[in-house]
N, C-alpha and C positions, 0 to 999 in steps of 0.2 A: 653240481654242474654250473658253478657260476661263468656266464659269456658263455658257457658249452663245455668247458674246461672242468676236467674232477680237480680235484685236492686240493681243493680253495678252501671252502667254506662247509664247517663240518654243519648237520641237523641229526640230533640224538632223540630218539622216540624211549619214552620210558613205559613200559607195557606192563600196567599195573589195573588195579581195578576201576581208578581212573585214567588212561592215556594221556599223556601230555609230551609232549615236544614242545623241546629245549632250540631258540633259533631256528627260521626258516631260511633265511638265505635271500636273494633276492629275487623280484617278480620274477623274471626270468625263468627263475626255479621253481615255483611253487607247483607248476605241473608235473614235475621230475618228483618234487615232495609228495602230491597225494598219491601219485601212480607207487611209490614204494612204501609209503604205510598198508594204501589198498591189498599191495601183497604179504605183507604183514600181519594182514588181517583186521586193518586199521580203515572202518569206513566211513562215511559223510556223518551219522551220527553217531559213532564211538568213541570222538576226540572228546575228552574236557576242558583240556588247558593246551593255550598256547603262551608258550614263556618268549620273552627272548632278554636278553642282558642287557643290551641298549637299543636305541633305535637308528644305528648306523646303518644304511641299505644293504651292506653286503652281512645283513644280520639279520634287519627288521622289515625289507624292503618289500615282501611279498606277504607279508603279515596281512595285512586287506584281503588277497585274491584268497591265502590259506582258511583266513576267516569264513570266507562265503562258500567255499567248499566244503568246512565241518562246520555247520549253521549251529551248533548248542555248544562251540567250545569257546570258553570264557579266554580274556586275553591278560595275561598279564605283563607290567610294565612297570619302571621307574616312576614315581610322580611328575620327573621332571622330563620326560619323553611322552606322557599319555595326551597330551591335547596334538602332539605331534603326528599320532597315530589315527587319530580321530579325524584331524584336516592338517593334510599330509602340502599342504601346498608351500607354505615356507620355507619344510625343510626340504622339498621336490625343487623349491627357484635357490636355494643355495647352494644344494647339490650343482646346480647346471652350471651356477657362475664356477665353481672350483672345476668340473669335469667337463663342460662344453659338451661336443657331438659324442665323446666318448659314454657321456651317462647312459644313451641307451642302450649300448650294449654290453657294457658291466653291466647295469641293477638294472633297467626300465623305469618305468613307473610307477611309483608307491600307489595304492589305491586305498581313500579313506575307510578306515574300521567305522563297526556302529557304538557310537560311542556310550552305550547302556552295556556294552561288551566289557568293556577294558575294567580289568580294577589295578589301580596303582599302587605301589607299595614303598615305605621308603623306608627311613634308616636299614630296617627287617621287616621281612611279611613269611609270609606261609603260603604256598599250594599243597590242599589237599591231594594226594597221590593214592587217597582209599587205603582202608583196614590198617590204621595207626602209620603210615609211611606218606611224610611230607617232605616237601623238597622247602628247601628254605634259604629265604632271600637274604642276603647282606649287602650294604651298599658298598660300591668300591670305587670310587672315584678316580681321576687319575688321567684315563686316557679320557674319558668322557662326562661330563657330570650330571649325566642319566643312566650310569652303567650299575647292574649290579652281577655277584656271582651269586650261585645257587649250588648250595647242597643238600644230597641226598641223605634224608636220614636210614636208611635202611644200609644204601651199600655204601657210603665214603664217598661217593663220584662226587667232585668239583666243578663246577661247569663255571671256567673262568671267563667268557667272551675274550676280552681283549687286554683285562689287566695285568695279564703275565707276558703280555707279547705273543708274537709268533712262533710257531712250533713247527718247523720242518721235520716232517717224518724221515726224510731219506737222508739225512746226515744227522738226526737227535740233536740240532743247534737251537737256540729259541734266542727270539731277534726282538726288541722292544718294539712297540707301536704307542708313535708319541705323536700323532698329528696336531693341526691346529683345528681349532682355534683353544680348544677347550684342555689341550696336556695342562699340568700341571706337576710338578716332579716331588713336591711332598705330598701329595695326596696322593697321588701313585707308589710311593714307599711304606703310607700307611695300609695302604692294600695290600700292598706285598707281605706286611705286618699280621694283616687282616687274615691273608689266604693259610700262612703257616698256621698261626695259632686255631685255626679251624679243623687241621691235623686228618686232611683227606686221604685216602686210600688211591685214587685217582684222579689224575686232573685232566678234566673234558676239555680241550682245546677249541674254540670256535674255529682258529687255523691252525692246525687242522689235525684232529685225533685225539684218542687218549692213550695217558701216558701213565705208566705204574711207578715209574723213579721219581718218587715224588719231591723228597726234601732236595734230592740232585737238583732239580726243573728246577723248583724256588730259587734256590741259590744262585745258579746261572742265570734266572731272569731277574735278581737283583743285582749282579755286576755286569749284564750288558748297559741295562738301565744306565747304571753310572756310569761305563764309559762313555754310550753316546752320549750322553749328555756333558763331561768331560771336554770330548772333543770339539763337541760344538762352542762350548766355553771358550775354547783354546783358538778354536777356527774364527770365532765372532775376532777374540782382539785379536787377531792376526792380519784376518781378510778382512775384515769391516763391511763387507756388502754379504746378504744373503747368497746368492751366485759362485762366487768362489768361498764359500763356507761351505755347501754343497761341495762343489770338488775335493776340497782339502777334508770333508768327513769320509766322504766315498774311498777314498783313498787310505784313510786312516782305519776305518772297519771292514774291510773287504776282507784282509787276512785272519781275521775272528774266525770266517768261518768256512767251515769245509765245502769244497767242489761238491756239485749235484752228478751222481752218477747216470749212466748212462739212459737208464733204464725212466731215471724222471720226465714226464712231459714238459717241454720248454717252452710250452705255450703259457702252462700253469706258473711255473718260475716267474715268467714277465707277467701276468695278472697278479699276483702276488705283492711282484714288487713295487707294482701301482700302489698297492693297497697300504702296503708297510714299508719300503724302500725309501732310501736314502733322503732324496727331495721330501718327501710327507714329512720323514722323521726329523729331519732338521730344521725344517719349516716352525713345526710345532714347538720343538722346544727352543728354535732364535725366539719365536712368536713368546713364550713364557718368559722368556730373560727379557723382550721389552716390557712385560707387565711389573714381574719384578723389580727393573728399574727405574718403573713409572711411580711405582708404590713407593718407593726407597726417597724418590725426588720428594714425593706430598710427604710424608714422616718429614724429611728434612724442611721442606718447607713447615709444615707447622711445628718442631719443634724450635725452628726461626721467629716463628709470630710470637710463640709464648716467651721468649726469653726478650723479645723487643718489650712486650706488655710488663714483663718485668721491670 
């Protein structure tokens, strides 16, 4: 129920001998989260673990309020996201520069975790899931470089967050999510590398669901990947300004993908496309061709110096 809105932002309760959920969603949500574990069967002290893939608010955002309401359940995180959970206020004033008045009512406010909670994990780690059944961490950089996926060692489930993109349930498209500042478009391919050879059963969508066509899904979230990123290539030396690079990708992906039928909420579709929509997505990876370009200039300059010193 992110903004009030379903089909955003999926949370997966895995109900095993230890309880752990996969992603909370944002403040906003955390009340909509305990009220449906509670009916689950899921109370204040039954949770063990809280996971989430990174710490993006429409993922991690209510991780605080979820903590204080299952007071013994341990948190797990990225290394590169846990002091972010801990003192939530950097990534709370950087969110507001990017989102303004609108932050409060997508995510709210992050509330600090206690930071003897968190244990962080990085390249791989492990959650105990009770009686030999561990969910297990890998790191998958890409869209974020605090993100990781998790799989189930019992049943196959995948719990991508955000490295395969978006997953519209009402027309089975899946749409990349490359924001800035942190995309990166070879670290996002070796994820994609990462997630196949993991050889899931099912892949848990943070947006939004899971999905059994597994090797289909991979495949298609590695050539949306390439196009948009393609495009924005094409739109950069075209357009030259960020602005009409935006229009001319919008224009150029629109047709990839199939109309929302009738029956979808159109409130969810525009939340949605805050999240992963055109502007983000092209932002992010203009944003990575300046770094790559920047990189390119230093190599050039210093392979300059050393041939001067020669």
């Amino acid at each position: 129920m992110m903004a009030g809105y379903p089909g955003i932002t999926s949370s997966y309760l895995i109900r095993t001998e230890r309880p752990c959920v996969v992603e909370v969603g944002t403040a906003g949500s955390a009340g909509v989260l305990r009220d449906r574990m509670g009916a689950l069967g899921i109370g204040p002290d039954d949770l063990a673990t809280i996971v989430v893939t990174h710490i993006h608010l429409d993922h991690a955002g209510g991780v605080g309020d979820i903590a204080r309401m299952f007071p013994r359940a341990e948190i797990v995180v990225h290394e590169r996201g846990a002091r972010h959970l801990a003192d939530p206020a950097r990534l709370m004033r950087s969110a507001r520069t990017v989102w303004g008045d609108r932050l409060d009512t997508l995510f709210g406010e992050m509330s600090p975790s206690d930071a003897a909670r968190i244990r962080s994990v990085g390249t791989t780690g492990e959650v105990d899931l009770g009686a030999g059944r561990r969910l297990v961490a890998h790191y998958s950089p890409g869209h974020a470089k605090h993100h990781v996926g998790l799989a189930d060692t019992a049943t196959g489930d995948l719990y991508t967050g955000d490295a395969l993109g978006v997953y519209n349930p009402y027309t089975g498209d899946v749409r990349p999510a490359t924001p800035p500042p942190d995309f990166d478009f070879a670290a996002a391919q070796r994820s994609l590398d990462l997630f196949s050879d993991i050889g899931a059963r099912r892949l848990m969508f943070s947006h939004f669901g899971a999905v059994e066509e597994v090797e289909g899904t991979l495949e298609r979230a590695r050539e949306e990947l390439h196009a948009w990123v393609e495009e924005v290539r094409r739109a950069r030396a075209s357009a030259g300004d960020l602005d009409h690079a935006v229009a001319m990708v919008r224009d150029a992906v629109q047709k990839r993908y199939r109309p929302l039928p009738d029956e979808a909420p159109a409130e969810s579709a525009e939340v949605m496309d805050l999240l992963s929509g055109v502007e983000g997505n092209t932002s992010g990876i203009w944003h990575w061709l300046d770094r790559l370009e920047e990189e390119q200039r230093e190599r050039r300059d210093g392979a300059d110096g050393q041939a001067r010193e020669v």
